[in-house]
Z-matrix of the N, CA and C atoms (Angstrom, degrees):
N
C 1 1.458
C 2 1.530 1 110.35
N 3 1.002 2 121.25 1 -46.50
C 4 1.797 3 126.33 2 170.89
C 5 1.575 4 120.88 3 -56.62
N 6 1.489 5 98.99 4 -24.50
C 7 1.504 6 96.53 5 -162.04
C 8 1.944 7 100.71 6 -99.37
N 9 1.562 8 96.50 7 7.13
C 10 1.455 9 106.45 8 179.28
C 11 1.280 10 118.08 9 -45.39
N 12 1.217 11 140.13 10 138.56
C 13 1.565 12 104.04 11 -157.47
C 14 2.312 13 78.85 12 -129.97
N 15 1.619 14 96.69 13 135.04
C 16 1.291 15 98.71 14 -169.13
C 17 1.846 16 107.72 15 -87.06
N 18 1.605 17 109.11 16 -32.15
C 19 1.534 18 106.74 17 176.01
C 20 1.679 19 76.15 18 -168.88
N 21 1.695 20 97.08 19 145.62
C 22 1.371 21 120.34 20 174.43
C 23 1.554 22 123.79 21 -12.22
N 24 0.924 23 108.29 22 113.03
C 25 1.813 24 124.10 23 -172.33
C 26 1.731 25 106.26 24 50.31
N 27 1.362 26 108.65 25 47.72
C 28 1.671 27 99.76 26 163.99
C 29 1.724 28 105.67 27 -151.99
N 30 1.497 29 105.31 28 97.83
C 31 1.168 30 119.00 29 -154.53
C 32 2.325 31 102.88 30 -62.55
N 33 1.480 32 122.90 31 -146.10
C 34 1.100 33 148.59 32 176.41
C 35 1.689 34 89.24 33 -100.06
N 36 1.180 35 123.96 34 -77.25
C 37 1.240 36 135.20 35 164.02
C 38 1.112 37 141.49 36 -14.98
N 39 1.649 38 99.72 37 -46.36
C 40 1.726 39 119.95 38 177.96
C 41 1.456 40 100.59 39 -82.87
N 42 1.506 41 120.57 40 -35.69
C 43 1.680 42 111.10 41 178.30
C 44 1.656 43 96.30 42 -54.28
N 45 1.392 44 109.17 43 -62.00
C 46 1.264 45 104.19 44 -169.82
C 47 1.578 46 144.16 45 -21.48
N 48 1.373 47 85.44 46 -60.52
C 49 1.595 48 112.97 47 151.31
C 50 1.282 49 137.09 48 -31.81
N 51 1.583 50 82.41 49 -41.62
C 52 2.163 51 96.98 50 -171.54
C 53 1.372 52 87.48 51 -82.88
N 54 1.621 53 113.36 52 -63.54
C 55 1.354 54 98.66 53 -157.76
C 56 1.250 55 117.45 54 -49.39
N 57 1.076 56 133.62 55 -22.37
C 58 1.971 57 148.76 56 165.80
C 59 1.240 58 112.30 57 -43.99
N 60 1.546 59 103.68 58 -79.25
C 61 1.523 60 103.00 59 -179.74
C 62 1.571 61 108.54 60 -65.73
N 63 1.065 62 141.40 61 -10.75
C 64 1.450 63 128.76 62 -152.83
C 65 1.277 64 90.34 63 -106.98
N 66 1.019 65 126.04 64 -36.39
C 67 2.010 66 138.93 65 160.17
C 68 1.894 67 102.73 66 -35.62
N 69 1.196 68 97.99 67 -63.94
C 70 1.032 69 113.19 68 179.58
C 71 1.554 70 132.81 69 -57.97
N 72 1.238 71 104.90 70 -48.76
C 73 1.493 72 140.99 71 169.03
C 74 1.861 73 91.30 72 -53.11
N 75 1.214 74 122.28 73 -72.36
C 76 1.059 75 115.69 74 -173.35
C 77 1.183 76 127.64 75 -52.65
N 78 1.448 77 121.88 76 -44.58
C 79 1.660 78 160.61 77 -171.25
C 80 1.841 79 71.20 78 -53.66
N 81 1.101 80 133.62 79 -94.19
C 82 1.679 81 148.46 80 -125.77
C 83 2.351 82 91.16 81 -76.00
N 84 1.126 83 88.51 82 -35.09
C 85 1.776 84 102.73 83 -176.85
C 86 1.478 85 116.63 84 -59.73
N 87 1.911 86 101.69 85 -48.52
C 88 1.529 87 91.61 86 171.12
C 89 1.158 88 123.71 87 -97.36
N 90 1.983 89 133.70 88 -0.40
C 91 0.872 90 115.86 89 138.12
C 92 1.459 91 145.70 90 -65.35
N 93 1.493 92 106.81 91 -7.45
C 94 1.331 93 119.96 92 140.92
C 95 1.113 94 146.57 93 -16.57
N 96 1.780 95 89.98 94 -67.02
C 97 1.750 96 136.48 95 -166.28
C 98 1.587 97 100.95 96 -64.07
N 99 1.719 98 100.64 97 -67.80
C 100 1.176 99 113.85 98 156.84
C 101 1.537 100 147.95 99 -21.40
N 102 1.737 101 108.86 100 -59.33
C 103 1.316 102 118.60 101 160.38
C 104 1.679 103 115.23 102 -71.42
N 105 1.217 104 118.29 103 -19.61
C 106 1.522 105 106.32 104 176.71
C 107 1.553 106 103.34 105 -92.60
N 108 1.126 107 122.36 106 0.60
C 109 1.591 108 104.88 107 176.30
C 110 1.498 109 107.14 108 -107.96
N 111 1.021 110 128.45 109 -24.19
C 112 1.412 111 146.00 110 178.34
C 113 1.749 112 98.73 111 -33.74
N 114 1.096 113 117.55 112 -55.44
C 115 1.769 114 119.14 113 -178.34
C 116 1.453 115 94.77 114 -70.07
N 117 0.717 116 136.59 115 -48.50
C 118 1.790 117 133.04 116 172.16
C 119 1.474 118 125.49 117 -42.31
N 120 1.560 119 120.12 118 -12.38
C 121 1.213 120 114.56 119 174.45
C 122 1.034 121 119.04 120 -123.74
N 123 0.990 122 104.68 121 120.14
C 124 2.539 123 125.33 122 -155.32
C 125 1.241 124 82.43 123 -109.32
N 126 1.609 125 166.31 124 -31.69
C 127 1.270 126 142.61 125 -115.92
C 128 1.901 127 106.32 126 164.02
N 129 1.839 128 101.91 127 146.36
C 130 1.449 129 87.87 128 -174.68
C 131 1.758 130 111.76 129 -67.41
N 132 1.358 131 113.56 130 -0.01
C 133 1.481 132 98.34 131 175.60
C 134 0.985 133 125.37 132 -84.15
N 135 1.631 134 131.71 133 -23.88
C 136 0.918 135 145.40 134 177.14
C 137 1.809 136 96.39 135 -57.40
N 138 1.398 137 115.90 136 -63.78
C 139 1.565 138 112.74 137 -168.40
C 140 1.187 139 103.22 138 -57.82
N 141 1.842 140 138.17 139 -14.84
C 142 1.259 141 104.42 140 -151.09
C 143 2.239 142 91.34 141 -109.17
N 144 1.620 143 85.19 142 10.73
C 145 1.541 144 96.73 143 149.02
C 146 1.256 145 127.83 144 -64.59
N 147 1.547 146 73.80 145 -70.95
C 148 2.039 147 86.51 146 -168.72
C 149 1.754 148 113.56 147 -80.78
N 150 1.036 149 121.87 148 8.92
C 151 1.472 150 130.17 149 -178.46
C 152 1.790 151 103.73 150 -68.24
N 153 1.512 152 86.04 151 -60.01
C 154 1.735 153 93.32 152 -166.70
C 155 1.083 154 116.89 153 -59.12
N 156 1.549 155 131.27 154 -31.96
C 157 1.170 156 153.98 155 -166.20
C 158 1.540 157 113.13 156 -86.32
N 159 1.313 158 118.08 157 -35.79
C 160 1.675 159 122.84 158 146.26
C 161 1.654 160 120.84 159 -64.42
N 162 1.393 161 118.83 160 -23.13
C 163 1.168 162 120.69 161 -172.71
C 164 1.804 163 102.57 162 -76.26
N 165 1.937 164 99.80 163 -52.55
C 166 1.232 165 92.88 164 171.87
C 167 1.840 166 136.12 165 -75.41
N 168 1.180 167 99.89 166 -14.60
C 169 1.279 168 105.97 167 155.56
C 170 1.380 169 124.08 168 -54.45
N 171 1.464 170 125.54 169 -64.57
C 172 1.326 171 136.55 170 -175.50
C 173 1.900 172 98.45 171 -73.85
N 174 0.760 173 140.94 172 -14.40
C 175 1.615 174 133.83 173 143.06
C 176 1.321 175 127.79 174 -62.40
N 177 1.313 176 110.08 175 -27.66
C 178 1.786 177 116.08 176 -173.35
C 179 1.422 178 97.19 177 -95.97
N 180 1.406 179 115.22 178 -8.51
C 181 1.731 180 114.57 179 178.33
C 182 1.308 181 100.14 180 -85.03
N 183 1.550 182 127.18 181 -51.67
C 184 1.693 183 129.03 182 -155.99
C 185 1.765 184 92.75 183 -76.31
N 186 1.743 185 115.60 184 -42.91
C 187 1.366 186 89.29 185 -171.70
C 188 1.397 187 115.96 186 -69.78
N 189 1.503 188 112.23 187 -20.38
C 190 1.924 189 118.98 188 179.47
C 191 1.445 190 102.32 189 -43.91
N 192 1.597 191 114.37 190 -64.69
C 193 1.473 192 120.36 191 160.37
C 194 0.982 193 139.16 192 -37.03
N 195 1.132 194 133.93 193 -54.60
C 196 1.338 195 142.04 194 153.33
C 197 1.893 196 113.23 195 -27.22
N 198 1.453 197 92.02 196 -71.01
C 199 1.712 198 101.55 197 171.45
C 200 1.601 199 106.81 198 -39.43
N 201 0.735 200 100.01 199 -67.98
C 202 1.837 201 114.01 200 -164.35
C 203 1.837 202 95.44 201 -43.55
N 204 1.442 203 111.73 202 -58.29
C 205 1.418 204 110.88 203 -163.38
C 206 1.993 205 89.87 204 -62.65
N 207 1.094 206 129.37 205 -63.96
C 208 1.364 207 144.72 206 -169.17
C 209 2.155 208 88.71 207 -29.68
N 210 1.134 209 107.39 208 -36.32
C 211 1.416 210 118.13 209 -154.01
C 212 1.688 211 89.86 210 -68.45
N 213 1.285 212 77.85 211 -65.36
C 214 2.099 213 95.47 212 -165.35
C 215 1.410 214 101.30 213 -58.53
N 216 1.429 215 151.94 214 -38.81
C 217 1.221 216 174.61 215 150.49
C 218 1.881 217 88.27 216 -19.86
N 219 1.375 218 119.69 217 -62.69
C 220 1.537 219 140.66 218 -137.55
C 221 2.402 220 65.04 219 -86.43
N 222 0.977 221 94.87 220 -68.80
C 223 1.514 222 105.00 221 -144.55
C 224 1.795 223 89.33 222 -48.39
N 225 1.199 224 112.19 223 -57.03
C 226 1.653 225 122.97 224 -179.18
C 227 1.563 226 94.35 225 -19.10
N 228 1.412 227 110.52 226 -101.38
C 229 1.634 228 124.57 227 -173.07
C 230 1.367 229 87.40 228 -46.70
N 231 1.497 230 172.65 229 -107.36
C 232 1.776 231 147.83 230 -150.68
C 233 1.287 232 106.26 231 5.64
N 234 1.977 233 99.69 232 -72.19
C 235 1.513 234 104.41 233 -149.85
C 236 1.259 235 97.65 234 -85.87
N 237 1.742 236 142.40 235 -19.65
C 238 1.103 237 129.27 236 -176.46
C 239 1.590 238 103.90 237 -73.01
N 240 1.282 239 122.02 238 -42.93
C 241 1.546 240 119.62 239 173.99
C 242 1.701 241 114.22 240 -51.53
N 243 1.173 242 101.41 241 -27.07
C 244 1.242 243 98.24 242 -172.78
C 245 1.716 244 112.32 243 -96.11
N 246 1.306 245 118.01 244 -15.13
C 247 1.288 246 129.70 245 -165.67
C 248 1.974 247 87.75 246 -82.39
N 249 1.518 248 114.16 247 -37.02
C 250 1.466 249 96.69 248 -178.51
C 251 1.178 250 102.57 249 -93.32
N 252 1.214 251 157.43 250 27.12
C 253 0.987 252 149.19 251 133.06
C 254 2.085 253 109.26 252 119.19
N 255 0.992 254 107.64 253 18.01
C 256 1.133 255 123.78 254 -149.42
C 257 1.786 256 104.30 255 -120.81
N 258 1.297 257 115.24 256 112.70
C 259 1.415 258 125.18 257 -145.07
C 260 1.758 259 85.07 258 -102.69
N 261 1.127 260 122.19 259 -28.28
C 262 1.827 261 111.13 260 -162.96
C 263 1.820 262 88.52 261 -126.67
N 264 1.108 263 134.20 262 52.90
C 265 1.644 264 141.17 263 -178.79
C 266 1.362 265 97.52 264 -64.57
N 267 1.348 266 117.35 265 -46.39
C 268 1.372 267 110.74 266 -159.27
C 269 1.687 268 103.19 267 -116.18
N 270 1.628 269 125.89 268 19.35
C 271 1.160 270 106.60 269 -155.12
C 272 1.431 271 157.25 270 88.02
N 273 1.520 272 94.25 271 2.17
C 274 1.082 273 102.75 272 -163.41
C 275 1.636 274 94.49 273 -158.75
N 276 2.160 275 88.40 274 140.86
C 277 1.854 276 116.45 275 -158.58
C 278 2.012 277 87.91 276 -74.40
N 279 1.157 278 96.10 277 169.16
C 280 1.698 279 117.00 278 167.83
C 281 1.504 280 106.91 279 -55.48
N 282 1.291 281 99.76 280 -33.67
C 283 1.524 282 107.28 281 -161.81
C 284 1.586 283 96.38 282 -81.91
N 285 1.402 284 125.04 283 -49.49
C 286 1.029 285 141.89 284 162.16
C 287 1.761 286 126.45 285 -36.35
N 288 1.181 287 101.63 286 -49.64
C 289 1.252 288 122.35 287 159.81
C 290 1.883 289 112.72 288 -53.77
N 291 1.260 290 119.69 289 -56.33
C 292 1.430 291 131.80 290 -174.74
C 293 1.624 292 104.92 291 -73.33
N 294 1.136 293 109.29 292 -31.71
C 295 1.726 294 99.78 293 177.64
C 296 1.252 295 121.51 294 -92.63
N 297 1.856 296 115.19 295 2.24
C 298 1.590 297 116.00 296 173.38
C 299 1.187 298 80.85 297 -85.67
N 300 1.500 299 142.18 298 -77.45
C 301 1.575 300 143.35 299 -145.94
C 302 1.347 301 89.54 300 -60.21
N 303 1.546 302 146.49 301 -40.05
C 304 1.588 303 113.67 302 -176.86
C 305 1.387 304 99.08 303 -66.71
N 306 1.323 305 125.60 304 -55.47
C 307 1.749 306 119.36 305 -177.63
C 308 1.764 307 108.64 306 -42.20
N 309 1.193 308 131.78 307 -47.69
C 310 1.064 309 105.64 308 162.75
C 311 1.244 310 170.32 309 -70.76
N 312 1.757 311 94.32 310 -11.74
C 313 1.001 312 141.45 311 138.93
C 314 1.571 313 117.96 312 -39.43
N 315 1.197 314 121.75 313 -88.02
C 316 1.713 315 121.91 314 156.62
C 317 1.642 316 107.95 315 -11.10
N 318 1.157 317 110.99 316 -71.24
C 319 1.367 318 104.76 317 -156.84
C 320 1.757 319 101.82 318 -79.74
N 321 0.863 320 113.58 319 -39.87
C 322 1.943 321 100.44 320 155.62
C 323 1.392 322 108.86 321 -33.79
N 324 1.642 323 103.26 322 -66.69
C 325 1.941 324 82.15 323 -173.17
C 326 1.367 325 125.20 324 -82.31
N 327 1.367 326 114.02 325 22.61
C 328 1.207 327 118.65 326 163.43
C 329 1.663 328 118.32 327 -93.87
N 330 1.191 329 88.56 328 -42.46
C 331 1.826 330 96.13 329 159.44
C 332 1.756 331 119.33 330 -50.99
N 333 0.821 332 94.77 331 -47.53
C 334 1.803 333 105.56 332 -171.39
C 335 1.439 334 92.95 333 -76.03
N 336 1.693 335 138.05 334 -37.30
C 337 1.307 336 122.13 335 -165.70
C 338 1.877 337 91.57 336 -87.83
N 339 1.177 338 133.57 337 -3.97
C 340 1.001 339 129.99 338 -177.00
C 341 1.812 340 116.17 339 -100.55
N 342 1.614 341 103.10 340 -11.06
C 343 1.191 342 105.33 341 170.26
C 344 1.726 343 118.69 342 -94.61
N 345 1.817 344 93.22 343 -32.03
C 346 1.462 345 101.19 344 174.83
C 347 1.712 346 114.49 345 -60.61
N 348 1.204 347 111.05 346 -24.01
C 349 1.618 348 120.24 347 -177.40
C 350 1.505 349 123.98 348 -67.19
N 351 1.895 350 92.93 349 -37.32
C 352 1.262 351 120.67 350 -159.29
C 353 2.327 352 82.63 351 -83.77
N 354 0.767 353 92.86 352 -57.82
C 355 1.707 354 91.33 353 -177.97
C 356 1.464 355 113.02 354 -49.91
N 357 1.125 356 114.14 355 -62.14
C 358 1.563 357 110.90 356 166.97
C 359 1.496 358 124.05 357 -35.94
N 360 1.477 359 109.52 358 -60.06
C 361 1.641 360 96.56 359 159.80
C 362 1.372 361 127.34 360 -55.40
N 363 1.264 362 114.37 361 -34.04
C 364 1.615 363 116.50 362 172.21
C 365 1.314 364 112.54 363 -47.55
N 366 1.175 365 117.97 364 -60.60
C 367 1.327 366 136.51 365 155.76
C 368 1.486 367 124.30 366 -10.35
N 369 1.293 368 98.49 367 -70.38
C 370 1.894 369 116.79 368 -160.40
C 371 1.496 370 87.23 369 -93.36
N 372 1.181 371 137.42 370 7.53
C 373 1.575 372 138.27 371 172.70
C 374 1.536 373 98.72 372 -102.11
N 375 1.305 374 116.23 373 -32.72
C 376 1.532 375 107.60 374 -173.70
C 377 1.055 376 121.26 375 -79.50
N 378 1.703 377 106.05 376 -25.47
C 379 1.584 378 114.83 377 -169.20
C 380 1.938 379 95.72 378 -92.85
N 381 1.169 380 122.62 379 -3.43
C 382 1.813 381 118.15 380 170.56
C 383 1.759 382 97.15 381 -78.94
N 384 1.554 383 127.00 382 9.15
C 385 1.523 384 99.71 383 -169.34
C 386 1.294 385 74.45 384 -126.98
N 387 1.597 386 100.28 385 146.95
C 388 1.040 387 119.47 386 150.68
C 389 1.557 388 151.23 387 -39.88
N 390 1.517 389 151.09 388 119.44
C 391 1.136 390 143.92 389 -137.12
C 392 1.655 391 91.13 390 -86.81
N 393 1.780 392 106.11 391 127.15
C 394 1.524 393 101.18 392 172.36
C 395 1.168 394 116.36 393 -110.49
């Protein structure tokens, strides 16, 4: 089941992995985010800047997660259907099969273009405050 391999050199396993470290990766990033903005807020206006912008950050992280697990979940029953030998296990054609993983696919990179967006404003909000 691990060694399921989802597209050329990226095993069942290797998602696994990512989603781990990238869990992780994130986890250590917005407390990061956090400690570098922390000197940035002199006043409740300042927070009721940077509030929303952590809120949507830390939302575009859980649904990234979310996706990812939904992914490995999708891939599990693939390779178990496929491990018994059984091409329609769950109902569903090859073709059928290839157009959920592009749909999920899509909405991954919609997640990621929605986190990359969400950082950039983080960004161009940090550099309007003054150095304390």
């Amino acid at each position: 089941m691990n060694d399921f391999e989802l597209f050329q050199g990226t095993s069942f396993s290797d998602l696994m992995k990512d989603v781990y470290h990238n869990s992780k990766k994130k986890s250590r990033q917005i407390d990061s985010l956090i400690q570098d903005l922390k000197p940035f807020i002199k006043n409740i206006g300042d927070a009721t800047i940077i509030a929303p912008l952590l809120k949507d950050y830390l939302e575009v992280s859980v649904k990234n997660d979310e996706q990812l697990i939904k992914v490995a979940a999708i891939v599990q029953k693939l390779a178990s259907a496929e491990a018994k030998g059984s091409d329609n296990e769950f109902g569903l054609s090859e073709l059928e099969k290839e157009q959920l993983m592009s749909g999920l696919t899509d909405t991954i990179q919609e997640i990621q273009e929605e986190s990359d967006r969400i950082s950039e404003e983080i960004d161009s909000k940090q550099s309007t405050f003054p150095e304390g």
